[in-house]
C-alpha positions as CSV (number, residue, x, y, z in Angstrom):
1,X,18.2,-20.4,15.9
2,X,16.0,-17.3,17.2
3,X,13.1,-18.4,17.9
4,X,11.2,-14.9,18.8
5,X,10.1,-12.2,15.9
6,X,8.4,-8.8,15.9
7,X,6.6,-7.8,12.9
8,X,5.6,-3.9,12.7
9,X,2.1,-3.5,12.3
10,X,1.5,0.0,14.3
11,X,1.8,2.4,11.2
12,X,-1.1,4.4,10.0
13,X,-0.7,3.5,5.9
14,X,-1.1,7.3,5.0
15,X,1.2,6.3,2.1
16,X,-1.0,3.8,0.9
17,X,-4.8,5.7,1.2
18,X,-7.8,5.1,0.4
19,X,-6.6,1.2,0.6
20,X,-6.1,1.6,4.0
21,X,-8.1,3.6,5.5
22,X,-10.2,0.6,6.7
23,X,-7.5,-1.7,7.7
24,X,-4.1,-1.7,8.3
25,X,-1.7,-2.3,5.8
26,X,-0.2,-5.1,6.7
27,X,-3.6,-6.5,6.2
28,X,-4.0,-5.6,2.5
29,X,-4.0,-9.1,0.2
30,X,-1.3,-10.4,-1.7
31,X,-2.8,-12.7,-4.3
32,X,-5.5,-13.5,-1.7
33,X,-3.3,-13.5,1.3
34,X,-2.9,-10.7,4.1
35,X,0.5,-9.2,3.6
36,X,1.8,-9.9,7.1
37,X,1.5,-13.6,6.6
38,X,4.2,-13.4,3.9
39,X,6.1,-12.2,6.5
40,X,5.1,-14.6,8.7
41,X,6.2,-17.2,6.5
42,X,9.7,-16.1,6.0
43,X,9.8,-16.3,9.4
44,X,8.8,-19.3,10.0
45,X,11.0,-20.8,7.6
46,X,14.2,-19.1,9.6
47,X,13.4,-21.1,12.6
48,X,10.9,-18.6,14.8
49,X,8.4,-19.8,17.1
50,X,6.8,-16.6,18.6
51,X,5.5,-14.1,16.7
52,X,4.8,-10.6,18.3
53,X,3.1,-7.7,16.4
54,X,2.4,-3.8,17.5
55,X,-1.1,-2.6,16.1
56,X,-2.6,0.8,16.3
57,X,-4.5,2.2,13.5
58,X,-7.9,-0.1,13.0
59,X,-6.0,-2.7,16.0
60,X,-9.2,-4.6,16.2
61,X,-8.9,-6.1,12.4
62,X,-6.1,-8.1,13.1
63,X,-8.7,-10.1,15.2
64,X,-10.9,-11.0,12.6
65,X,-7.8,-12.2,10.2
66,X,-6.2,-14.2,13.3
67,X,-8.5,-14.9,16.3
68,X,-7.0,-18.2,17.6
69,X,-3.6,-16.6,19.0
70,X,-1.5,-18.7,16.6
71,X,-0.6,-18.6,12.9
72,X,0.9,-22.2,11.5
73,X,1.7,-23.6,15.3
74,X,3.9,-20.8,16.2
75,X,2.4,-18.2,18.8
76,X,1.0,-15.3,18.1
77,X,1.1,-12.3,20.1
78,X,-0.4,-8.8,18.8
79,X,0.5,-5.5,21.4
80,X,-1.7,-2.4,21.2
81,X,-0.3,1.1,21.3
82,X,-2.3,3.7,22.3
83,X,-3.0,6.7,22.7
84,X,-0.1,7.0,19.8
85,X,2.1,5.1,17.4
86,X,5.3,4.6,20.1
87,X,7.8,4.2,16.8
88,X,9.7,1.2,16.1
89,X,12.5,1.5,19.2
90,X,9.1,2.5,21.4
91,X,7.6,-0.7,19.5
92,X,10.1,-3.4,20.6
93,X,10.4,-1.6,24.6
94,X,6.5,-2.0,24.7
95,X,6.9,-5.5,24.2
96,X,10.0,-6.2,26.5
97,X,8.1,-8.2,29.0
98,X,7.3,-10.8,25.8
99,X,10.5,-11.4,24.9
100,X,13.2,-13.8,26.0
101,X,16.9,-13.5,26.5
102,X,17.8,-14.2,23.1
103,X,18.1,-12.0,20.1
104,X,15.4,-10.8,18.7
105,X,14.3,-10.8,14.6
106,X,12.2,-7.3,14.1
107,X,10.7,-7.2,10.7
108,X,8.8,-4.3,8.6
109,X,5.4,-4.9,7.9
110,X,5.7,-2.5,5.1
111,X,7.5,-4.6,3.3
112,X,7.0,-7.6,0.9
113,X,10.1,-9.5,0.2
114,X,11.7,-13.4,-0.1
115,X,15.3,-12.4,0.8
116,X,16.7,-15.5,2.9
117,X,16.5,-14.4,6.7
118,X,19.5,-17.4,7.7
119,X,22.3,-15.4,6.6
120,X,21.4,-12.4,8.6
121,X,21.0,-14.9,11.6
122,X,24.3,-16.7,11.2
123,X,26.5,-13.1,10.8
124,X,25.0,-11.5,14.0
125,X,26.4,-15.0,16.0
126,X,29.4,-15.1,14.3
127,X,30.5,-11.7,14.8
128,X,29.0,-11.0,17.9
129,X,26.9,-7.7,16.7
130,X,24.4,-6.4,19.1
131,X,22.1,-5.4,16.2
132,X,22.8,-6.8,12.4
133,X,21.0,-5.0,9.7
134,X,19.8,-6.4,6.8
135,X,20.9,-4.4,3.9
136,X,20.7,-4.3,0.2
137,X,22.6,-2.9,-2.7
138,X,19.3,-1.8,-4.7
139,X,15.7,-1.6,-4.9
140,X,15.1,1.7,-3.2
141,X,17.1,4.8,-1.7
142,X,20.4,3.8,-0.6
143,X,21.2,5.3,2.8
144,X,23.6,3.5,4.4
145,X,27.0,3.2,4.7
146,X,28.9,-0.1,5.6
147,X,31.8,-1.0,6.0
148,X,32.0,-4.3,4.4
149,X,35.1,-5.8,5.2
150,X,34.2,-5.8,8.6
151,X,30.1,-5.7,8.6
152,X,30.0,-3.0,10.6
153,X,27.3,-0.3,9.9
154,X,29.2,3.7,9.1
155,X,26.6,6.3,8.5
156,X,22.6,6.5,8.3
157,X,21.8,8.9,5.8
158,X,24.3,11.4,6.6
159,X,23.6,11.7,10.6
160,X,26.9,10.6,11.8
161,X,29.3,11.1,8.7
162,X,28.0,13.4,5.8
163,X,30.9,12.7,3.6
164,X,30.0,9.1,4.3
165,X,28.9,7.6,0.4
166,X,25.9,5.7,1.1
167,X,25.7,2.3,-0.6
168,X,23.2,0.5,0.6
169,X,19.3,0.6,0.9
170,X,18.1,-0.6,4.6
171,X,15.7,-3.4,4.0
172,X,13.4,-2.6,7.3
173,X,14.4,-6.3,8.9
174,X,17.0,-6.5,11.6
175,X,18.4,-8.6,14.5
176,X,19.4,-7.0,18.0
177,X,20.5,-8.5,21.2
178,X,18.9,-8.2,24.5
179,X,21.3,-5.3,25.9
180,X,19.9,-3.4,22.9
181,X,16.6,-2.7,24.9
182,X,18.6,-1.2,27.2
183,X,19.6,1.4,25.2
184,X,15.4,2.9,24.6
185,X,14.8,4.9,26.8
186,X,11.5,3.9,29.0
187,X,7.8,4.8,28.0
188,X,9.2,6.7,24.9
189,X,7.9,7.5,21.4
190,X,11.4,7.0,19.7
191,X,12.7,5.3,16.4
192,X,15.6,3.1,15.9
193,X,17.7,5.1,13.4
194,X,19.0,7.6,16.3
195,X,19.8,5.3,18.5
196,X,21.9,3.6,15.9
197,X,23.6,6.6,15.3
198,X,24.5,7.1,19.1
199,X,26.1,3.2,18.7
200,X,28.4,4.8,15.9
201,X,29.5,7.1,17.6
202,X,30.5,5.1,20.5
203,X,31.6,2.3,18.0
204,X,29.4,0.0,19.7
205,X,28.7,-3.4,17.4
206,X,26.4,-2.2,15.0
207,X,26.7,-4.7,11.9
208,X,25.2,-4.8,8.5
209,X,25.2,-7.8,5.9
210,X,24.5,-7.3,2.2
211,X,21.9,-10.2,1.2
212,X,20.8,-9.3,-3.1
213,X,19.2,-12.8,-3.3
214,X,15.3,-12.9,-3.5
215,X,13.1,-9.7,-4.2
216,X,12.1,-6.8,-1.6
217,X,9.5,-4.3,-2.1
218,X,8.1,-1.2,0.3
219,X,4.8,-1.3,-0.2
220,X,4.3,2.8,-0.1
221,X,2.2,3.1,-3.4
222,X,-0.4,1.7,-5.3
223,X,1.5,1.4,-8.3
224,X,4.6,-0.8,-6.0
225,X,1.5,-2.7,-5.0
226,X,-0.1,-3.5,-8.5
227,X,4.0,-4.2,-9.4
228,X,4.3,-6.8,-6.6
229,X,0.9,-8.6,-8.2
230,X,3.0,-8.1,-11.8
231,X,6.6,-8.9,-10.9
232,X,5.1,-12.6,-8.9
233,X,2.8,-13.2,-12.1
234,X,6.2,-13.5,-14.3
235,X,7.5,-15.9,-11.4
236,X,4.8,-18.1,-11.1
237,X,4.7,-21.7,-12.7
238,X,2.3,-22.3,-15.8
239,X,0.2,-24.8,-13.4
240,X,-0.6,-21.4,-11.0
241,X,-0.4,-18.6,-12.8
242,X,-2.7,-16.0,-12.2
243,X,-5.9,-14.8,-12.6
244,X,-5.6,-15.9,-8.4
245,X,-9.2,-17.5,-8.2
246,X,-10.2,-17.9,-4.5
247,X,-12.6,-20.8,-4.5
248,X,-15.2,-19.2,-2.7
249,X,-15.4,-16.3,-5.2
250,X,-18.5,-16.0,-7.3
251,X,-17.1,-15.5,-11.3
252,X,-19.8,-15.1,-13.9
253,X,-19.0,-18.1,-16.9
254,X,-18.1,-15.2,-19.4
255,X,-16.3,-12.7,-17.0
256,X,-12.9,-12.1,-18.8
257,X,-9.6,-12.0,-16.3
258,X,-6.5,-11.4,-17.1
259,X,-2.7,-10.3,-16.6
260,X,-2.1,-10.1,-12.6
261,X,-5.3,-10.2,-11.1
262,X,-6.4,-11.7,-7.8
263,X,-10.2,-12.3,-7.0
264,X,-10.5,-12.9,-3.3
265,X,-13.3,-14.7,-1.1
266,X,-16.6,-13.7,-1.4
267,X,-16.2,-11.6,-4.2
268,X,-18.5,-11.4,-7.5
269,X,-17.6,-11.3,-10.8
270,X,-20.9,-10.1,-13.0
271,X,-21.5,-11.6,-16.9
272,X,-19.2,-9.9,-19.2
273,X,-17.0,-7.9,-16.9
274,X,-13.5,-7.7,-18.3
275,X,-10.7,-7.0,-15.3
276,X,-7.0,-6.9,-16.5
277,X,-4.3,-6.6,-13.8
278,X,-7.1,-5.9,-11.2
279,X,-7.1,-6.8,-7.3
280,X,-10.8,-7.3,-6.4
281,X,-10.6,-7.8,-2.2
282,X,-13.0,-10.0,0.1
283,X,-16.9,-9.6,-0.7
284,X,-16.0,-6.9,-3.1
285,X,-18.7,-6.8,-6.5
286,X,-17.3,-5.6,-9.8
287,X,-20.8,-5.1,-12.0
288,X,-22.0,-6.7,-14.9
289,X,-20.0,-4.9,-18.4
290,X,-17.7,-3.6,-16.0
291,X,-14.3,-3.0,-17.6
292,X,-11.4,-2.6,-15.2
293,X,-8.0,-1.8,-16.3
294,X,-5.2,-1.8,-12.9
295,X,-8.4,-1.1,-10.3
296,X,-8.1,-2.0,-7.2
297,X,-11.7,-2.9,-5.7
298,X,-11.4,-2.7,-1.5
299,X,-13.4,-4.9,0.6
300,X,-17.8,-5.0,0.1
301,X,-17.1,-2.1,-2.4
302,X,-18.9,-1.9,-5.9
303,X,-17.3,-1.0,-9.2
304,X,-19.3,-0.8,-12.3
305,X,-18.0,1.3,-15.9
306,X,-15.1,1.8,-17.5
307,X,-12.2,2.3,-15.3
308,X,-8.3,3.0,-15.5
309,X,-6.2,3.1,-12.2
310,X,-9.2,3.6,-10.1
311,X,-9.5,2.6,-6.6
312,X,-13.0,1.5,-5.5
313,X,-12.5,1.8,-1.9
């Protein structure tokens, strides 16, 4: 078991603007439900306890989503940077002095995904690794080279061996070991990817295991975001398939809703709106006649008209 996680939540979201420029984007609602608590619950479900997060841009919103210092009965822990992002190997040395000495799960908050987490957990103890990446064989840019046989990680996009084919995307969740901290160097804005490469090249035990089961998604584009909203829609049961109806939404009795759309709390829904594949966010009012076609409608904002791939925001 590993009982300690640390979810990235420090990045700005340029990727993702106008939906964030008021909140992070780990913060940005998945059929009603903050995207980080997705991640939480994949964690969770692997056995973790603690749960640490970095914040930076808009920091103080996490507050309002989670202001009891706990999510589900594990322990939550959120770890301001300031007066700049510190990266993700800054990230995990700015937190040090929260973690015990035990390996350590660190998990994009970028990402929306189901892959099972346990058999990342049992390879790094089994073959001793001092960080185990979680790797896939598709959904994205394949940068990494592995050497299967062994699960030990090659080449990170051409930086240590540029004849090295890459085979393999690099899902953004990973395990390391306590002596991995010892490897950032103090106080320092710094990512993991070159320090990985400095293990390769001292063939230092830097694994990778291949997991295809489940679904992953980066979360860099309002179209991946309106697709994550689609592909779970095709998923879903008959008994709770969308339209995603928060009960303290306000939905007029002839509002039509349809495809993959989410209406969160407080939100209004005005007589004869029509929304199709539309994510309407908290308080958020969509007019009455409004006709949305793949909107997105961000928090207390109003949308009224006849709209195609609009963001009200």
């Amino acid at each position: 078991m590993i009982t300690t996680a640390f979810v990235l939540g420090a990045g700005l979201g340029t990727r993702l603007r106008p939906l964030t420029l008021r909140r992070p984007k780990p913060l940005i609602p998945i059929r009603n439900h903050p995207l980080i608590e997705h991640a939480f619950d994949r964690l969770l479900a692997a056995g973790v306890t603690r749960l640490i997060v970095n914040t930076h841009w808009q920091a103080e919103r996490y507050a309002e989503f989670f202001p009891n210092g706990s999510y589900r009965d594990a322990e939550l822990f959120f770890r301001a940077e300031a007066p700049e992002v510190l990266e993700t190997a800054g990230g995990i040395w700015n937190v040090r002095d929260l973690l015990r000495h035990e390996p350590l799960i660190v998990y994009n908050g970028d990402i929306f995904t189901d892959i099972p987490l346990e058999p990342a957990i049992r390879a790094h103890h089994e073959h001793g690794h001092e960080v185990t990446l979680v790797l896939r064989s598709k959904d994205g840019p394949l940068q990494v080279a592995c050497d299967t046989a062994r699960g030990r990680v090659t080449d990170i996009s051409g930086l240590v061996a540029p004849d090295a084919a890459p085979r393999f995307l690099f899902t953004g969740i990973y395990i390391v070991s306590p002596e991995f901290i010892r490897r950032i160097p103090p106080a320092t804005k710094i990512s993991v990817i070159p320090i990985f490469c400095e293990m390769i090249r001292a063939g230092a035990k830097l694994g990778g295991i291949v997991i295809d089961d489940g679904s992953w998604w980066d979360l860099g584009s309002r179209g991946q975001y309106l697709a994550v909203h689609a592909a779970l829609a095709e998923r879903e049961p008959a008994a709770t398939r969308p339209p995603w109806l928060h009960a303290a939404a306000q939905i007029a009795p002839d509002a039509r809703l349809t495809g993959a759309t989410a209406i969160a709390s407080g939100a209004r829904i005005g007589a004869g709106a029509a929304l199709h594949d539309c994510i309407v966010w908290e308080n958020a009012e969509v007019a009455a006649g409004a006709q949305l076609n793949r909107c997105i409608v961000t928090r207390a904002a109003r949308a009224e008209g006849t709209h195609t791939d609009f963001d009200f925001a």
